[in-house]
C-alpha positions in Angstrom: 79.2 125.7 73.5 80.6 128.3 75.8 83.6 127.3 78.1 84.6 128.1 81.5 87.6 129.6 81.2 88.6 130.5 84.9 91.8 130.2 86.7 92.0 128.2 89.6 93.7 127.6 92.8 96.0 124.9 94.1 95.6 123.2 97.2 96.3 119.4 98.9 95.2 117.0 101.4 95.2 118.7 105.1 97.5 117.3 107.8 97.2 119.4 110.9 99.9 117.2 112.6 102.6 116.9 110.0 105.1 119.5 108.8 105.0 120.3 105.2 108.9 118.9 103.8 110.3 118.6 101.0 109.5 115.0 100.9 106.0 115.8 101.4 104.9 118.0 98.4 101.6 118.1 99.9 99.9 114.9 99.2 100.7 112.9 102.8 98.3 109.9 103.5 95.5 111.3 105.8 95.3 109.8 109.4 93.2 111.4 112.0 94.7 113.3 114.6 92.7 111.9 117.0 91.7 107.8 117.5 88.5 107.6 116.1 85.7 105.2 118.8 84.9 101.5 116.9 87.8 102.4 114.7 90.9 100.8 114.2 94.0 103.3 114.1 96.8 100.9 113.4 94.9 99.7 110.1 94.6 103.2 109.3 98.4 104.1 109.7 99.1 100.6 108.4 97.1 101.5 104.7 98.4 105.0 105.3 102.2 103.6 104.8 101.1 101.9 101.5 100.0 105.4 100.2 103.3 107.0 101.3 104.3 105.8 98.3 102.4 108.0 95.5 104.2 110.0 92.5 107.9 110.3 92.6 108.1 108.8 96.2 108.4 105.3 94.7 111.6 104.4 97.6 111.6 105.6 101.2 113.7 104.9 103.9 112.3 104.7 107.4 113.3 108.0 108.7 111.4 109.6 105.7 108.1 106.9 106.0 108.4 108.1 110.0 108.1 111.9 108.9 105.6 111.1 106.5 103.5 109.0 109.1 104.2 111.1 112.1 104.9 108.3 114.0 108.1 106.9 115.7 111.0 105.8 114.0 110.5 102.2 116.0 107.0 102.0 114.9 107.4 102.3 111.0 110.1 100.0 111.1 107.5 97.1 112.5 104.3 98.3 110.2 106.9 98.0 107.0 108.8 94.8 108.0 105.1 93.4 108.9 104.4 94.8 105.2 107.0 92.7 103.7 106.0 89.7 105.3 102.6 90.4 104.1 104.2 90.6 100.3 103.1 94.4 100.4 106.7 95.9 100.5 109.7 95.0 99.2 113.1 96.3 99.7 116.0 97.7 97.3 119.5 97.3 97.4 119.9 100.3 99.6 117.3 98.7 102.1 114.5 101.3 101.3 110.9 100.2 100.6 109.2 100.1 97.4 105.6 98.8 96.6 105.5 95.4 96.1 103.9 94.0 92.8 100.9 92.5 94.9 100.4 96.4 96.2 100.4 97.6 93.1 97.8 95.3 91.8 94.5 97.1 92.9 95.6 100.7 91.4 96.5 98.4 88.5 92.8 96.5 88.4 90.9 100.1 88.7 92.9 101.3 85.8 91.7 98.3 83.5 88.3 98.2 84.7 87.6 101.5 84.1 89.3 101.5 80.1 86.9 98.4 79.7 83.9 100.0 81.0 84.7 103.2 78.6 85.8 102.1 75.5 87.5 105.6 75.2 91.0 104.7 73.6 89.8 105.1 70.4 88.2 108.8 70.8 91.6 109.5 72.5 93.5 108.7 69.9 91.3 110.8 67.5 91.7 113.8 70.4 95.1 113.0 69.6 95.4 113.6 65.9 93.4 116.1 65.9 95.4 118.3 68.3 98.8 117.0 67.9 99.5 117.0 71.7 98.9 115.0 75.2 95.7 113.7 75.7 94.8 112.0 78.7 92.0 110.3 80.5 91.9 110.5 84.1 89.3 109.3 87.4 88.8 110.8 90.7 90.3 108.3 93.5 90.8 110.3 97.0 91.7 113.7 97.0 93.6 113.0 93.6 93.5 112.5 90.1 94.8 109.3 88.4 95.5 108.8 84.7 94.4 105.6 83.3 95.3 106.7 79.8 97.2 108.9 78.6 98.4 109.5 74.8 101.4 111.3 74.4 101.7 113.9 71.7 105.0 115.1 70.1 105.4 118.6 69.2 108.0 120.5 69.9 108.1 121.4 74.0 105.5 118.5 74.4 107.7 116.5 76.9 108.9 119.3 78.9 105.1 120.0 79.3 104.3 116.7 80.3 106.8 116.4 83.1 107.0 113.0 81.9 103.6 112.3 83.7 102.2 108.2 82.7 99.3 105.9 83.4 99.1 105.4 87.2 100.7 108.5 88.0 98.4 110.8 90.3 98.0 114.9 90.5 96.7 117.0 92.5 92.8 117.8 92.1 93.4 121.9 92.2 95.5 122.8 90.4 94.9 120.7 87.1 92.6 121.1 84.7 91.8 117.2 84.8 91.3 117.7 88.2 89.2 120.8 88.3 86.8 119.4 85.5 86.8 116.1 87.7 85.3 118.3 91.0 82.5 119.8 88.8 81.1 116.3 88.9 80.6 116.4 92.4 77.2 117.0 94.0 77.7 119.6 96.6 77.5 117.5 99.5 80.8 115.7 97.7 82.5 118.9 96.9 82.1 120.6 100.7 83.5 117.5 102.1 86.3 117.1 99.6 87.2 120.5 100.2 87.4 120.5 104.1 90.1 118.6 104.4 92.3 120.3 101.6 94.7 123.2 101.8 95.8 125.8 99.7 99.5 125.4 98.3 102.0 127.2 95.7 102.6 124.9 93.0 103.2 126.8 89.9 103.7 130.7 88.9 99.8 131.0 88.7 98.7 129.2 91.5 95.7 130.6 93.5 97.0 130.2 97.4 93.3 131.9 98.5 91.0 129.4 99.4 87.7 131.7 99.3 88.7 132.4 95.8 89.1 128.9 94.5 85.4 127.8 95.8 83.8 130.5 94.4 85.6 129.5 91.2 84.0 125.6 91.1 81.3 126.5 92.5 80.6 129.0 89.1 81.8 125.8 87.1 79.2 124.1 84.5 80.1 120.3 84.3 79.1 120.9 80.8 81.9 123.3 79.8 86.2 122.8 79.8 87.7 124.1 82.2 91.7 125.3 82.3 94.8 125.6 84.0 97.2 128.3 83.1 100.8 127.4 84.6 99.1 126.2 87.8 101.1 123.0 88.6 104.1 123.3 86.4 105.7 126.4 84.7 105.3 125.8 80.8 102.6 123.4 80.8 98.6 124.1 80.0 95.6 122.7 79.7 92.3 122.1 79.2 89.3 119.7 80.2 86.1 118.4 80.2 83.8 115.9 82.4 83.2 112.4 81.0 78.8 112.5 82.0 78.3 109.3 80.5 80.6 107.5 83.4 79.1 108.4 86.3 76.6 106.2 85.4 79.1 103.4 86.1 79.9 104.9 89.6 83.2 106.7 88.2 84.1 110.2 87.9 86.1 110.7 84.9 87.3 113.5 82.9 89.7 114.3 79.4 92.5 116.5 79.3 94.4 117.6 76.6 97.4 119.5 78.1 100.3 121.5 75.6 103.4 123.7 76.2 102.3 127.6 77.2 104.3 128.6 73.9 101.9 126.5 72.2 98.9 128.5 73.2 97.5 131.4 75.0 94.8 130.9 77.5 92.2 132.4 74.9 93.6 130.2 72.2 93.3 126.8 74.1 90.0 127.6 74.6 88.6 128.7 71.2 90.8 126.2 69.4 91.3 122.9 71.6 88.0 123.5 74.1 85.6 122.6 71.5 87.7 119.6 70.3 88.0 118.6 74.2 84.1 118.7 74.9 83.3 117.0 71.9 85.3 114.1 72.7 83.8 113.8 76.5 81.0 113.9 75.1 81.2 111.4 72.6 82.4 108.5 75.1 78.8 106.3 75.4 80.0 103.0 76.9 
């Protein structure tokens, strides 16, 4: 079975109205610029706080939820303190928020219904064996990719690939193999609306910043083939995958990736040698 071998771009969730920072990393919680008739904006920047906290950002101070929110420093003080009282947010011993476990619990409840709905752990494992490195099984939710299981291999350079990456943890759609092979199950209609409110951003060495360039990449994607990323989110790491069919019948977009250290494997290598393996297994999960 052929596979699509392309390199593709990077890009994250558009915000028109905040400044890309350092806290930032592209992945802000969308609000709309604009209040929205029969439609609640303080729920919106409200649910927005709770996604403030995605990735590495797992404590913020006011000052950085304000930035973050673009809102006054007043006003995310009152959403978070009504959070707390809510048993949403909690705060640490340097009075910065954190999720509360109660937060947590829905991201938590996704992740378990979708491993009992696939029954994949098994053919991961065997993924796992057979490669000798990560292999993870991840769902579209938003404008990201979430793993809900992921196997960690041990080779040598293995972690330093991994970036220490676990179940619950979420990465960008574009420039990820996981998440690439995630938008080819997409109708069109899913993908042009995904993609309008995404932006283009450097990530890794090979990172494709031109947005033209990175549509007419998925669009030339088969849903049937792996797809790769060279080096596009971290320097060192690579990998390859392939959409889950089967799932969508449950309503879920799901994909495996099996990613390894770029000292491990050449582009062309990862693809004759690991691709097949990859595609195989995707195509093996039945329930």
């Amino acid at each position: 079975m052929p596979i699509q071998a392309d390199v593709w771009a990077s890009m994250s969730p558009r915000r028109d109205d905040i400044t890309q920072s350092d806290l930032d990393r592209g992945d802000q919680p969308r609000i709309a610029a604009e209040p929205i008739v029969r439609y609640s904006h303080s729920l919106e920047v409200a649910l927005a706080m709770l996604e403030c906290f995605r990735g590495d950002r797992t404590a913020l101070g006011i000052f950085e939820l304000a930035d973050l929110l673009n809102v006054s420093r007043s006003t995310a003080h009152r959403y978070a303190q009504t959070h707390v009282e809510l048993g949403n947010l909690e705060q640490d011993r340097k009075r910065r928020y954190c999720l509360a476990g109660r937060a947590a619990d829905p991201g938590t409840k996704l992740i378990e219904t979708i491993n009992r709905a696939l029954k994949a752990r098994a053919v991961l494992e065997g993924l796992r064996n057979d490669t000798g490195h990560t292999v993870s099984l991840g769902v579209l939710h938003d404008a990201r990719a979430v793993f809900v299981e992921r196997l960690h291999g041990h080779k040598r350079g293995q972690y330093q690939a991994d970036h220490d990456l676990r179940v619950g943890a979420n990465v960008p759609l574009y420039c990820t193999a996981l998440g690439k092979a995630l938008l080819t199950g997409l109708t069109d209609n899913q993908r042009n609306e995904l993609l309008e409110h995404l932006k283009l951003t450097r990530h890794g060495p090979n990172t494709i910043t031109g947005k033209k360039r990175f549509i007419e990449a998925i669009e030339q994607a088969d849903p049937h083939h792996a797809v790769v990323s060279d080096e596009e989110l971290f320097s060192g790491s690579r990998s390859i995958a392939a959409l889950v069919p089967r799932a969508l019948r449950y309503g879920y977009t799901v994909a495996i990736d099996v990613t390894v250290p770029s000292t491990a494997f050449t582009i062309e290598q990862l693809v004759r040698q690991i691709g097949p393996l990859v595609e195989a297994a995707a195509g093996s999960i039945v329930h």
